[in-house]
N, C-alpha and C positions, 0 to 999 in steps of 0.2 A: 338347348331349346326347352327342352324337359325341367329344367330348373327355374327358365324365365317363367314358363308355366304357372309351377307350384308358386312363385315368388308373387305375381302376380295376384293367382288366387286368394293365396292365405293375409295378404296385405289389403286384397279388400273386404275381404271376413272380418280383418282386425280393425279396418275403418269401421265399417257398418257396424260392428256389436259396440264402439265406444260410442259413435251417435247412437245408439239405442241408448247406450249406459247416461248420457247426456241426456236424453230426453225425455225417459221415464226411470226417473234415480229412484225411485223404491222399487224398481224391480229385483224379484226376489228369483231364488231357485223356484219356489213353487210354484208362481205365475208360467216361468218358462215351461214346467213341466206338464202346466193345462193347455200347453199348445198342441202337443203332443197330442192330446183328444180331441182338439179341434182339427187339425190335421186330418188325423185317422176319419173322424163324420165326414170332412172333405173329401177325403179322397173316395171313401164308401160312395156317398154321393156323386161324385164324376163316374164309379164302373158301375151304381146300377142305372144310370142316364145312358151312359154307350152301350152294356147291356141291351135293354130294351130298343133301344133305337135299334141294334144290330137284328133284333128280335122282328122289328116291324119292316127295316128292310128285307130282310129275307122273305118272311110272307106274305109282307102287303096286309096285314091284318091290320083294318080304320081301330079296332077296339083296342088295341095294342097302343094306336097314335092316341085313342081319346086318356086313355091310362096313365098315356106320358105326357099328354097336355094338362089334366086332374093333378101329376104328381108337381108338377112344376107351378102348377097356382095356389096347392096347401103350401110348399113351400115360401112361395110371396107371402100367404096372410100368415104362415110362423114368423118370418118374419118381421113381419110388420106390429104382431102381437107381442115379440120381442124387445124390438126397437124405440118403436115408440107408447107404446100401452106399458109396460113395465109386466108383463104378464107371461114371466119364463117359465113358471109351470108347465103354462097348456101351448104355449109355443113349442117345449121340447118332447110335451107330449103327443103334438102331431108330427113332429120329427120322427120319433121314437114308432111310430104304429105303421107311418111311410115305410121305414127301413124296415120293419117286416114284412108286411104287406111286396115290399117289392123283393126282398129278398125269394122269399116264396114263389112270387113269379117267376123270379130267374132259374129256378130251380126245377118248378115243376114244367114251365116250358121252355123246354130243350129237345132240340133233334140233334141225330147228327150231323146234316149239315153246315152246322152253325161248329161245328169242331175246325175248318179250315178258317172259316171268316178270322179277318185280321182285327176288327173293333171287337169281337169276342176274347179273341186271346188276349188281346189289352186290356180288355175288363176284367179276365179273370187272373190277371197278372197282380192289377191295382186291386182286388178283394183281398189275393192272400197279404200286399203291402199295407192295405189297413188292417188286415188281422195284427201283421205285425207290430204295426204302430199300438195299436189298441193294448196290445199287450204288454210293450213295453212303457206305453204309458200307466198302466193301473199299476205295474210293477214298482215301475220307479215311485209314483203316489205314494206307495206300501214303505219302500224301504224308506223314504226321507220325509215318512211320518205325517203325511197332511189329507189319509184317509179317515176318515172319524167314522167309529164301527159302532151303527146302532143297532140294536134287536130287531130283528124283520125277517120274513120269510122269502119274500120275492120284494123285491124294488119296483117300482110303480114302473121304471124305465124296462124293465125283466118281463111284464106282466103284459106292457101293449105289444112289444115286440113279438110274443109267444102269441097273442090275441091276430098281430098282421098278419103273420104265418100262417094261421090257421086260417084265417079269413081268404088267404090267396089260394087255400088245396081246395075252395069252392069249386076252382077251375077244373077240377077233376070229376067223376064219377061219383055221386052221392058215398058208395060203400066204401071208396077210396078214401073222400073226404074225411071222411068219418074217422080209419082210421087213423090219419094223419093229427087230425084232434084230441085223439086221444091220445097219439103219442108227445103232444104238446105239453098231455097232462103229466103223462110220465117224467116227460123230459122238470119241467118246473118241479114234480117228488126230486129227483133226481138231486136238481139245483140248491132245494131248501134242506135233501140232509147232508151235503157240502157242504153250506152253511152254517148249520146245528153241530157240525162236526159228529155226525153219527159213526159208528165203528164199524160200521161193513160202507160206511159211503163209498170211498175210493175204487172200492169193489164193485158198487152197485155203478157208477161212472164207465168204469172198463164195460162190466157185462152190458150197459148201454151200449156203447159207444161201437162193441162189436157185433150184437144181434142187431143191431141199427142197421150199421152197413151189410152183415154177413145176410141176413133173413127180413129186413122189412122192407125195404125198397127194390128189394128180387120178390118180394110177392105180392107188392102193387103192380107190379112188372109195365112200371113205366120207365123213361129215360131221364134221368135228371142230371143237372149241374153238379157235379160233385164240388168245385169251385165253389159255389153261393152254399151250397150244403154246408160245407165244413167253414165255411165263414159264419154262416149263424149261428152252427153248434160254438164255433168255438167264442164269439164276441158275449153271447150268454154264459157260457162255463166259464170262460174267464178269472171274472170276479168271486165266486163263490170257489172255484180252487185253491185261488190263492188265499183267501179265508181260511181256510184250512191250515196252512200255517202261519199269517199272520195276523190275523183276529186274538186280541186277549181276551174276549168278552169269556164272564164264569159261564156256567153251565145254568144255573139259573135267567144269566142275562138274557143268552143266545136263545133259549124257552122261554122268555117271559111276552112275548104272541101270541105263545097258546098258553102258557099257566096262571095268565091275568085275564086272557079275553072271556066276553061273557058264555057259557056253555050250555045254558039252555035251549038253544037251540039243538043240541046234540039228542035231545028227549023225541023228536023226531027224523033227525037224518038216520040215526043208526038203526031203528024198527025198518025204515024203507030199504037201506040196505040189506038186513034179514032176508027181509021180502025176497029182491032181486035177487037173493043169493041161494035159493033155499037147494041151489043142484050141487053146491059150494060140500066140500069135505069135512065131516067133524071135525078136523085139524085147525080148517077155517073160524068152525063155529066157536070153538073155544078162544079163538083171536079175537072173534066181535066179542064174546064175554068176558074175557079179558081185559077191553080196552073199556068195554061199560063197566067195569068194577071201576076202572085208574079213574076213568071222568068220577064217579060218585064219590069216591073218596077225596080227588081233586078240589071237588067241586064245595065239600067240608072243609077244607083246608081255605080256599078262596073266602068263603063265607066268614071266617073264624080271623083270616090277617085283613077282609074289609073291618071288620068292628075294632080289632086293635090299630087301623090305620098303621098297621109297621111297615108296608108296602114290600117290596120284594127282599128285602135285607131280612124280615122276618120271617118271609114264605120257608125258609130252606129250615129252621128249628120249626114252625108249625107243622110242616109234613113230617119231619122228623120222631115228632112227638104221636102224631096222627099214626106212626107204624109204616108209614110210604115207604121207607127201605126193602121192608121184609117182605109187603107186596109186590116191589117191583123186583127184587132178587126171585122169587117163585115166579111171574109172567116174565121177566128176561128169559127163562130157560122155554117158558112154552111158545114165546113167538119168535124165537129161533127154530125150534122145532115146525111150526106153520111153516118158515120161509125154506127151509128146507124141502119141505111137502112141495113150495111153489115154482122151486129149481127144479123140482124132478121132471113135471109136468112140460110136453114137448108136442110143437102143434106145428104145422106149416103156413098158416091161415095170418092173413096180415090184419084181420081184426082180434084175433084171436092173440098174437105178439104184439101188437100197443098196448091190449090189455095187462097179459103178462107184465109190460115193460112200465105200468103204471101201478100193478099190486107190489111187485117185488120192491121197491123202493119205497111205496107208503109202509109195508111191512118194516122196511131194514129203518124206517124212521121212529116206530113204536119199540123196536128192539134196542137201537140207539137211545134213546129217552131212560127206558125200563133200567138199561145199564149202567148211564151215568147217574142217575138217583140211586141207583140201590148201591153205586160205590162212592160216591159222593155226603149222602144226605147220613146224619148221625142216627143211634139209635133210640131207642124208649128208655126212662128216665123215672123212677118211682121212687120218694123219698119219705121218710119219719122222720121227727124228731120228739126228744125229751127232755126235758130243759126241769131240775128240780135245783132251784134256789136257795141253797140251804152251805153254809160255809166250815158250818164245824158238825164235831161229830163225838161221838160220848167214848170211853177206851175202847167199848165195846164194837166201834166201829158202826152204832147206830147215826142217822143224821140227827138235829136237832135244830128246832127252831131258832133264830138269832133273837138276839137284844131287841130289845122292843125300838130304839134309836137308829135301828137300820137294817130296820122292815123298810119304812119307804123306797131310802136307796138300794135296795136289793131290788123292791117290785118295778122301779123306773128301769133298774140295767136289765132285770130278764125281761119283763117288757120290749126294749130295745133291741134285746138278741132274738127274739120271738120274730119281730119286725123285720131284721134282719136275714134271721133264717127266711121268711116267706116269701121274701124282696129275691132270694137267691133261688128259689123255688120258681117260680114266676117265670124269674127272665130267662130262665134257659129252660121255662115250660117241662119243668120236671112234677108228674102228676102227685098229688100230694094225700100221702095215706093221713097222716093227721100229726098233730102237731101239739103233742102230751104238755102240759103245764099243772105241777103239782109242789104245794110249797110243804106239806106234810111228807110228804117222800113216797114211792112206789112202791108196792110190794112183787116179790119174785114173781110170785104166780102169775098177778095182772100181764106184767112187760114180759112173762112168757109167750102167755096167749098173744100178745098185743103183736110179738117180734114174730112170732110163728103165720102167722094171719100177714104180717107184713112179707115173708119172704116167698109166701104160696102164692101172690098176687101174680096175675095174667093180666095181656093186653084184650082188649076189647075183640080183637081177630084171633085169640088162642096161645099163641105162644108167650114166652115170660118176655118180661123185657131183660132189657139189656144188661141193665146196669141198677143197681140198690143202692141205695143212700141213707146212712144213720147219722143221724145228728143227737150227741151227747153234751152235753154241758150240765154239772151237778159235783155231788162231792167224789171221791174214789178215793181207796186205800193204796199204802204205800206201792203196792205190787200193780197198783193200773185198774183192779176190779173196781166196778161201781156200787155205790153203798146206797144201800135201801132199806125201806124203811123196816122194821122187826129186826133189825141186826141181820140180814140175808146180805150175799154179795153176786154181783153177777161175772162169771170168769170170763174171759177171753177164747177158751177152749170150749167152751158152751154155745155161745154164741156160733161158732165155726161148728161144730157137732149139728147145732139146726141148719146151717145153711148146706152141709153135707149131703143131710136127708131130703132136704128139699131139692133145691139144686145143685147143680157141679161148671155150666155153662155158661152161667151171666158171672158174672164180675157185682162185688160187691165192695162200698167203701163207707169206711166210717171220718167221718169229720170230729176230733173232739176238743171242745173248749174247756178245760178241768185241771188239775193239777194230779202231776202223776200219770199224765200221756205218755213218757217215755217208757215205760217198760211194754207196755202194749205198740208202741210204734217199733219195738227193737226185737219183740215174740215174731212179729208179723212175718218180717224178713227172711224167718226161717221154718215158714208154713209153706207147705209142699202138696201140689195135684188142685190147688183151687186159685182162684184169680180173685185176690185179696189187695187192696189197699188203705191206708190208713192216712190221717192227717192229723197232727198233732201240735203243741205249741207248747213252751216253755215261759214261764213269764218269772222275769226277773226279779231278785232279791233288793228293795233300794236300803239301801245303811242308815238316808237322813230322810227321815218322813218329811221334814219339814221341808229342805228342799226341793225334794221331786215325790209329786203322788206315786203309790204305788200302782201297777197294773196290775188291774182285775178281770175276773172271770166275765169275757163279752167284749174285749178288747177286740182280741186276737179274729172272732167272728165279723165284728164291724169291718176291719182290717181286711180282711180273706173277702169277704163279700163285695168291698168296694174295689177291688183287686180282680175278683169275677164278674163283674157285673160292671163295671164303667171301664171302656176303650181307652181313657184317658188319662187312666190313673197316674198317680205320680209316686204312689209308692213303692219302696224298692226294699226288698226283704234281704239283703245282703248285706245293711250295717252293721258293722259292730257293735254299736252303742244301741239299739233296738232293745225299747222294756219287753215289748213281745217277742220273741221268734220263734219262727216255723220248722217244724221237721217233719218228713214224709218216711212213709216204707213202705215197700209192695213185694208181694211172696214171689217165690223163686221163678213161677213159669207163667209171672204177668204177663211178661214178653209173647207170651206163645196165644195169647188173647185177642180175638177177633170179632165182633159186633154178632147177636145173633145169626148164625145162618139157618136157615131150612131144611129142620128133621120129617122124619116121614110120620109122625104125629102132625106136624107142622101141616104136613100137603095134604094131609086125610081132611084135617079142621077148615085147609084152605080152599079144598075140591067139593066138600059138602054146604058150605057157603055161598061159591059164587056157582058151581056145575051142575048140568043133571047128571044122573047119575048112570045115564048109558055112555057119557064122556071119559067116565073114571081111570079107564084102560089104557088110553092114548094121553091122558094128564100124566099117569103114571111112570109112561113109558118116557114120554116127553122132559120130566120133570127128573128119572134114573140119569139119560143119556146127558141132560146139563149140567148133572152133576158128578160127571167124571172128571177127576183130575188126572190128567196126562204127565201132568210135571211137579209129580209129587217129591220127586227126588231134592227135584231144583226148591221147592219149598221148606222141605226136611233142612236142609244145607242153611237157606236162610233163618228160618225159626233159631237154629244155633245160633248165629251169628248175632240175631239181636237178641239173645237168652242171656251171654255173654257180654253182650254192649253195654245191658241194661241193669246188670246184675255188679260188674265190674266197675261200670261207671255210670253211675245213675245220674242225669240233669239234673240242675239248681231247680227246672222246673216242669212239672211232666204235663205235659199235655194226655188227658183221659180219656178224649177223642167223643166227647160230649160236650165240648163248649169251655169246662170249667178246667182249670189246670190245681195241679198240687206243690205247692212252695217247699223250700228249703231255704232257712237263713243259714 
């Protein structure tokens, strides 16, 4: 019997799904998989219908019936705004505000009574079967790829739902209501640093999801649906979990709502917040200063990629350049320090816990932001060059002016190199100390002063940058030294001697287009305690002038530039037959090199800036305890390993970790 059964069954399954497959032949997996949401609405829709009805029989409450007569006629005109108007927006947006709106009902009106009634238990059987649909429907969306993840904070479908909710805790006690509003607001923090993928999110979810049940609805100390409860929480967290790990969007993407939207408005919310907050703890205060410093710098950054029209691809090198790293490295550690303050703090009061439950997550949102830019975003970028056009040179190792027949072609190529150097400059927004051009030659002293003054150079907020940039093209003698003008030479070991006394912590590189880069690119390799790298080029001997030009000085920079500087390029530095080719070296504890971080010069320059100065203490303290590492050991271990990697087996092409990479043919 049991076999005629199944046989039966599954044979009219397999009719029915090939007349489906006959009658709508493009149906796809993904069609079937949006049924599954349609479902899950239906079924939502039949348990808060028997809900409520169970609701109005038990009481006899007329406002219950007119509730349910109101829900059933938006219903008609969505659909009908559906159907026939072509008007799915605002059809699914009176769907969408219904289902909070009623959820909320079902939830805040509950007795016990209504726990034996038999249409309740069916209701609240069919809530948790459309959670489940719901969920396995968004899932499946995810895994077979016909979610399409745009940058957005709340969904317009996220926003009315939370909006019906709150509108239903009307039914309550004003101070009740209130609370429950505010935990609305919590709840959507909550939701958008899921989505942002903040780094305490997951966290900030749990400690929701358990002072929620454990402390806010014991101190409304009303009786609610836990059924309809956990069906709202969960049809809204839903989608923004699963975000979490299947969202690709970068880090820019996922922020680009707040780091494109217009912020002048910010010039007045955040004084009124002051205001309202002034019983708030220094810890506080230094978080609202903190976040007015990110807007004003932001807000430079916006201004600076609207005029370049580069739109968000360029936002992430303009902050870059702007110093946003090494700002948001110092406020990552102090508004971690705030939320901390905000954990500690412990109240029994259910207005007092929405609140709670709505700072702790905008905080863990500004900590999340601060953290992925400052490990994210590159660092500051300051560049010279010297570019002295001159081919020969007297025994004496003086330069000397060329033949009068090519002058011109000398001034067209350095010209072009000049161009070119600026063009590299520019597009990876490397700020530009200046850009020497001299056909008579340099004297020592001048490119003393010039190089000294280039390496003391500070960013706008105090500390150095990251990284220095020399560009050389001119004549050198056999050993690699640059030759200038009075017979003077400039050494390799000179140059490193100023950058010694200057600094020890930025990284510095020279680019050089000359003849006689190789012994300077081969010194490098064996320069110890500084973070040194070099770029070099060889340009080949040809035998028959007549058939192949020779490569000249300005080559190899055209080359490199359009290599850095175009996505598209098609050149490949690994031929053999190459007039040009590239050779790189970097000193022994490159490897051990890491983007400016924050000295305590650093937080004095940064605390005198944005702080008053009765803050100083708790900045201090805040800014000590963020900067402990716990797992230095674990650090120490790796450092080796890439000391070794990089040393042993250096890449065809190194990435600088500033946009520009360094070649090897």
């Amino acid at each position: 019997m049991c076999r005629f059964l199944r046989y039966c069954v599954s044979h009219c399954l397999h009719a029915a799904m090939t007349r489906l497959e006959e009658i709508n032949g493009d149906v796809n997996v993904w069609s079937s998989v949006g049924w599954l949401g349609y479902l899950s609405s239906l079924n939502l829709l039949v348990a808060l219908s028997l809900g409520l009805y169970a609701r109005w029989e038990r009481t006899a409450e007329s406002t219950l019936l007119v509730i349910f007569i109101l829900a059933l006629f938006v219903i008609g005109i969505a659909s009908i705004l559906y159907y026939y108007f072509n008007m799915e927006r605002v059809s699914l947006s009176l769907i969408h505000l219904l289902f909070g709106f009623l959820l909320g009902l079902l939830c805040f009106l509950n007795s016990p009574a209504l726990e034996s009634d038999m249409k309740e238990q069916v209701a609240n059987y069919m809530l948790l079967a459309s959670v489940a649909l719901r969920t396995m429907w968004a899932l499946l969306e995810r895994l077979l790829g016909c979610t399409r993840y745009r940058p957005a904070f709340l969904t317009s479908a996220e926003r009315l739902e939370l909006a019906g909710f709150a509108a239903a805790s009307t039914a309550l006690l004003i101070q009740k209501s209130l609370s429950v509003m505010v935990l609305m607001v919590a709840l959507a923090t909550v939701m958008v640093a899921l989505r942002m993928k903040a780094v305490l999110a997951l966290a900030n979810l749990v400690c929701f999801a358990v002072i929620t049940a454990v402390l806010f609805f014991k101190s409304l100390d009303i009786t609610t649906n836990p059924f309809a409860l956990a069906c709202f929480f969960s049809q809204l967290i839903c989608d923004p979990l699963l975000d979490v790990y299947f969202s690709g969007l970068s880090v820019t993407e996922r922020w680009q709502p707040f780091l494109l939207t217009n912020l002048n408005h910010w010039y007045f919310m955040i004084p009124a917040f002051v205001v309202g907050s002034l019983f708030w703890s220094i810890s506080h205060m230094v978080f609202v200063i903190t976040v007015w410093g990110f807007h004003t710098k932001l807000s430079d950054c916006q201004r600076l990629c609207l005029s370049q029209g580069t739109g968000v691809s360029g936002l992430d090198k303009i902050m870059a350049s702007k110093g946003m790293r090494h700002f948001c490295l110092i406020s990552e550690r102090l508004v971690l320090f705030t939320l901390v303050s905000t954990v500690c703090i412990a109240a029994s009061s259910s207005t007092f816990v929405s609140m709670f439950l709505l700072v702790l997550p905008l905080e863990s949102l500004f900590h999340g932001i601060f953290h992925e830019l400052g490990n994210s975003l590159g660092g500051t970028c300051v560049g010279y060059a010297v570019v002295i056009p001159t081919n020969y040179c007297s025994p004496d190792g003086q330069p000397m002016l060329l033949p009068p027949g090519q002058v011109q072609d000398l001034n067209k190529r350095s010209t072009g190199m000049l161009n070119n150097v600026q063009r590299f400059f520019a597009h990876h927004l490397i700020e530009t100390f200046g850009c020497d051009y001299s056909t008579s030659g340099v004297t020592l002293e001048a490119l003393q002063a010039k190089i000294k003054s280039f390496l003391d150079l500070r960013t706008t907020d105090g500390p150095r940058h990251d990284t220095y940039v020399i560009f050389y093209s001119g004549h050198t003698q056999r050993t690699g030294e640059w030759a200038l003008a009075g017979g003077a030479a400039l050494r390799l070991d000179k140059i490193l001697e100023w950058w010694r006394e200057k600094n020890k912590i930025s990284s510095i590189m020279r680019v050089l287009d000359c003849h006689n880069s190789l012994p300077w690119v081969k010194a490098i390799g064996k320069v110890e305690g500084l973070y040194v790298a070099i770029q070099g080029a060889t340009l080949a001997r040809v035998t028959d002038v007549e058939l192949q030009d020779p490569p000249q000085l300005g080559d190899f920079t055209a080359e490199w530039v359009e290599y850095n500087c175009n996505s598209n390029s098609s050149i490949q530095w690994s031929g053999r037959s190459r007039a040009v080719s590239a050779t790189y070296s970097i000193s022994k504890h490159w490897s051990d090199y890491t983007l400016h971080l924050p000295t305590g010069s650093d937080v004095t320059t940064h605390w005198q800036m944005y702080f008053p100065r009765m803050t100083y203490p708790l900045v201090y303290l805040a800014l000590w305890c963020g900067g402990l590492n716990l797992l230095w050991i674990c650090s120490v271990c790796l450092k080796c390993l890439k000391r070794i990697k990089l040393n042993w087996f250096p890449p065809a092409v190194l990435d600088t970790g500033q946009g520009f990479k360094l070649v090897r043919s």
